[in-house]
N, C-alpha and C positions, 0 to 999 in steps of 0.2 A: 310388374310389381304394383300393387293397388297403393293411394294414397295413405292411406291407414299404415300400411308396415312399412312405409316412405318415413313418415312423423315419427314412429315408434321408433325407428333406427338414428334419425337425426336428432330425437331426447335422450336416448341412452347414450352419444356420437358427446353430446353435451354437457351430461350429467358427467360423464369420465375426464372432461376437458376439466370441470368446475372442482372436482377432486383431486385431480394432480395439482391444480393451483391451491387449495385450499392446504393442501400436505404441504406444499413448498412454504407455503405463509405460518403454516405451525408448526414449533417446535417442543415435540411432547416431552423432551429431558427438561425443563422447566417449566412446561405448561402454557407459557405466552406465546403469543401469536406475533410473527414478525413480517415485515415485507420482504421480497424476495428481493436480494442487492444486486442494483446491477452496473454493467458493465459495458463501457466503449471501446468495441475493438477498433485500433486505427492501424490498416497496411491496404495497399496499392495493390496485394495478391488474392483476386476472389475467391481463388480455392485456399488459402489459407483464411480467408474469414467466415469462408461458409464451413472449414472442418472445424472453428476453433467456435463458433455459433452453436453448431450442434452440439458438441460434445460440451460446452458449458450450460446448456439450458438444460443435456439434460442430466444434471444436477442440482436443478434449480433455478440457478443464474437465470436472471432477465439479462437480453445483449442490445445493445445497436451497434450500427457498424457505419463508418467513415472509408473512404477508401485514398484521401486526399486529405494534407492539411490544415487550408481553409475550409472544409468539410467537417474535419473532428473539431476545430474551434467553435464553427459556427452551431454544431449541435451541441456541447457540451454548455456552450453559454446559455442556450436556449432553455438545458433541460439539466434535470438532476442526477449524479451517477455515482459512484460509491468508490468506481475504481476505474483506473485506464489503461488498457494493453496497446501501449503505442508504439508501434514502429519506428525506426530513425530515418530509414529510406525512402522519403514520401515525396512523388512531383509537387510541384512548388515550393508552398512551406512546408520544409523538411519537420521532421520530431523532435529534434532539437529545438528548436523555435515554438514549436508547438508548448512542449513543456514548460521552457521557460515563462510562455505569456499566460499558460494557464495557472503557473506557481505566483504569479504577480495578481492573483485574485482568488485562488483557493489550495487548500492542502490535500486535497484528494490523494489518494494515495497512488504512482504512476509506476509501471514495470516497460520499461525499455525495451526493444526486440533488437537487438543488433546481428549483423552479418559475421560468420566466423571470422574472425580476425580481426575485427575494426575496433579495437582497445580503444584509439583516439575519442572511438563514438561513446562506449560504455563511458570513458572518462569525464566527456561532457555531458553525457546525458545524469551524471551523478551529480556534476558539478552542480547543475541549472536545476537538481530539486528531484530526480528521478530517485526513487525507491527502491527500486530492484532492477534488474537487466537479465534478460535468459538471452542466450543464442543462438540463433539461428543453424541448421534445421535444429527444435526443440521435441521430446517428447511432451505429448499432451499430458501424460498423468504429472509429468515435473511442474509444467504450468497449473495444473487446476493445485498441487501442493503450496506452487507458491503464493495464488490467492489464498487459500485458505487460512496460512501462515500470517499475511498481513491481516484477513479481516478475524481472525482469532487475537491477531496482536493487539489491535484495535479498539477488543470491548474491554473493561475494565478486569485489572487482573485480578482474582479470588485474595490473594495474601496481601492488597494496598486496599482492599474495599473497608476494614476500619477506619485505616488513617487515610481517607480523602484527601485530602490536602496537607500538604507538604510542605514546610518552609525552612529554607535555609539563608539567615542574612534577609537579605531583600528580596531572593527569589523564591517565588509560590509556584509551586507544581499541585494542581489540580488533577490526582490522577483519573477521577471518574467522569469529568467531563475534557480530560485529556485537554488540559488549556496550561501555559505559562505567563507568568509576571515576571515584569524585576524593574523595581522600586516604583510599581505600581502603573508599569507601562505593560498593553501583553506583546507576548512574542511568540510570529506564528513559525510555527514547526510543523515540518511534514509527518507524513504519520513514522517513518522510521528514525525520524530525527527525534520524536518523541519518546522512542520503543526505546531507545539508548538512554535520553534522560531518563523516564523511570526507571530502566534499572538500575542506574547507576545512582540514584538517588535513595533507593527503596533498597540499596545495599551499599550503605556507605564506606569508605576505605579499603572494602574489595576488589583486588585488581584484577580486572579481565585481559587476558590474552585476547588478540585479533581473531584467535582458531575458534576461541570461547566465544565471542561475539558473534562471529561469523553462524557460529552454533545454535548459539540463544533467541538472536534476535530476527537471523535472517532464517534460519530453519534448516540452513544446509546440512545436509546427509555426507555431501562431500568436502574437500578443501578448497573452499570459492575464493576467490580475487582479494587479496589482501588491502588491496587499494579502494575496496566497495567502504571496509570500515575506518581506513585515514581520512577522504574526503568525506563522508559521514561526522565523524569525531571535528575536521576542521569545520564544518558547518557548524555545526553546530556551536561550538565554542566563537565561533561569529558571530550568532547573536544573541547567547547569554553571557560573555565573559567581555569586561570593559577594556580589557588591554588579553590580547591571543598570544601579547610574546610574554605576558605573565599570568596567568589564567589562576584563578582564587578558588574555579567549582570542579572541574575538570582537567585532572591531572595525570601524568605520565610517568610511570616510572620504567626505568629505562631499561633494555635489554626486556622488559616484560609486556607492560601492556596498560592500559589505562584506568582508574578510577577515582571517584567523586572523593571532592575532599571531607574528612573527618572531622573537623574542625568547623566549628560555630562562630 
C-alpha cells in the first residue's frame, strides 16, 4: 500500500474519530454544546470494567477505571468526574470507605454495586452518602438507566426554573444551582438528597408514599428497597432540621408517607 492511501486512510480514520466526539459534545434538542460526563468505574473485576467501559462510552460517556480503593481515591482526587460506579467488594480500602472519604469533600453523585444478598452492604453504603445501589450480576441497560436518571435528575427541573430560589423560614433551596442554606449557613446534599428536597419543596403539603418516591426520584420501573428512601429521608432531615425527634420542614404522616411542611 503506497504512502499516499496510508495518509488518506488515517485522515479519514480521524476525521470519524473527531465526529463521534463532536456528536457526543453536542446536543441538538437545545442547541448547546456540552461536554461529554464522565465516569469512574471502581471494581477488582477486569471483565466487569472492560464490559461496563465499553458499553458506557458507547453512549457517549467518557470512563476511567480503578480497580482498588486506594486507586479510585487517589484518581478521583486528582481529577474531575460527574459520577461514581463503585463497587463495595474492593482489596484494601473496601467502597464503603471509599465513599465515605469521598462524601467528606464532594457530593458527586455515587451508585453502589453490591453482591446479592449483602443488605448490610447496600445499608451502609446509603448510610455513608451513596445515591443509589444496583446488584450484582446487574443488567447493563438497568445501569446506563440508572445513570441517566441521576444525571437528568441533576439539571435543573423545567417547572422550578421561574422560581429559582426557594425559601422557607430560614431555609434557601436554590434549585438551579442545586445549593442549600439555613440561616445563612450552606448545607451539602448529595445529589439524591437534594432530588427529595426539591420535590418536596416544589410541592408543598403533598404527601409521598415510599412506592411514589421510590418512583419519582429514583426512576424505578419496579418496587425497589423501601429502606433506600428512610435512610435517604433520615439524612436528610440530619442536616436541615434542628431537632430530627421534631423536624419543622419534613414531615410524616403516618400509615402514609412523607411531606414538606405547609406552613411558613
Amino acid at each position: 500500500m503506497s504512502d499516499a492511501l496510508i495518509l488518506c486512510g488515517a485522515l479519514r480514520y480521524n476525521s470519524l474519530i473527531l465526529m463521534i466526539v463532536a456528536d457526543a459534545a453536542f446536543r441538538a434538542g437545545n442547541g448547546e454544546w456540552e461536554m461529554p460526563k464522565k465516569i469512574l468505574l471502581v471494581d477488582d473485576e477486569p471483565l466487569i470494567l472492560k464490559g461496563l467501559k465499553y458499553s458506557l462510552e458507547q453512549d457517549g460517556y467518557q470512563t476511567d477505571s480503578a480497580m482498588d480503593g486506594e486507586e479510585a481515591l487517589e484518581k478521583f482526587f486528582a481529577g474531575e468526574y460527574d459520577l461514581i460506579l463503585l463497587d463495595v467488594m474492593l482489596p484494601g480500602v473496601d467502597g464503603i470507605e471509599v465513599c465515605q472519604r469521598v462524601r467528606e469533600r464532594s457530593n458527586v453523585p455515587i451508585i453502589m454495586l453490591t453482591a446479592k444478598g449483602e443488605d448490610m452492604d447496600k445499608i451502609l453504603g446509603l448510610e455513608y452518602g451513596a445515591d443509589d445501589y444496583m446488584t450484582k450480576p446487574f443488567n447493563i441497560l438497568e445501569v446506563k438507566a440508572r445513570i441517566k436518571s441521576i444525571f437528568r435528575r441533576s439539571a435543573p427541573a423545567a417547572e422550578v426554573e421561574e422560581k429559582r430560589i426557594i425559601r422557607v423560614r430560614d431555609l434557601e433551596v436554590n434549585c438551579q444551582n442545586r445549593t442549600v442554606a439555613l440561616a445563612g449557613r450552606a448545607v451539602r446534599l448529595t445529589a439524591k438528597e437534594f432530588d427529595l428536597l426539591q420535590l418536596f419543596i416544589t410541592h408543598r403539603g403533598k404527601v409521598y408514599s415510599r412506592e411514589s418516591l421510590l418512583e419519582t426520584v429514583w426512576k424505578y420501573d419496579y418496587m425497589g428497597d423501601m429502606r433506600t428512601v428512610d435512610v435517604h429521608i433520615r439524612r436528610l432531615r440530619e442536616k436541615i432540621e434542628r431537632d430530627t425527634s421534631s423536624p419543622e420542614f419534613i414531615l410524616t404522616k403516618w400509615g402514609v408517607g412523607y411531606y414538606f411542611t405547609d406552613k411558613d
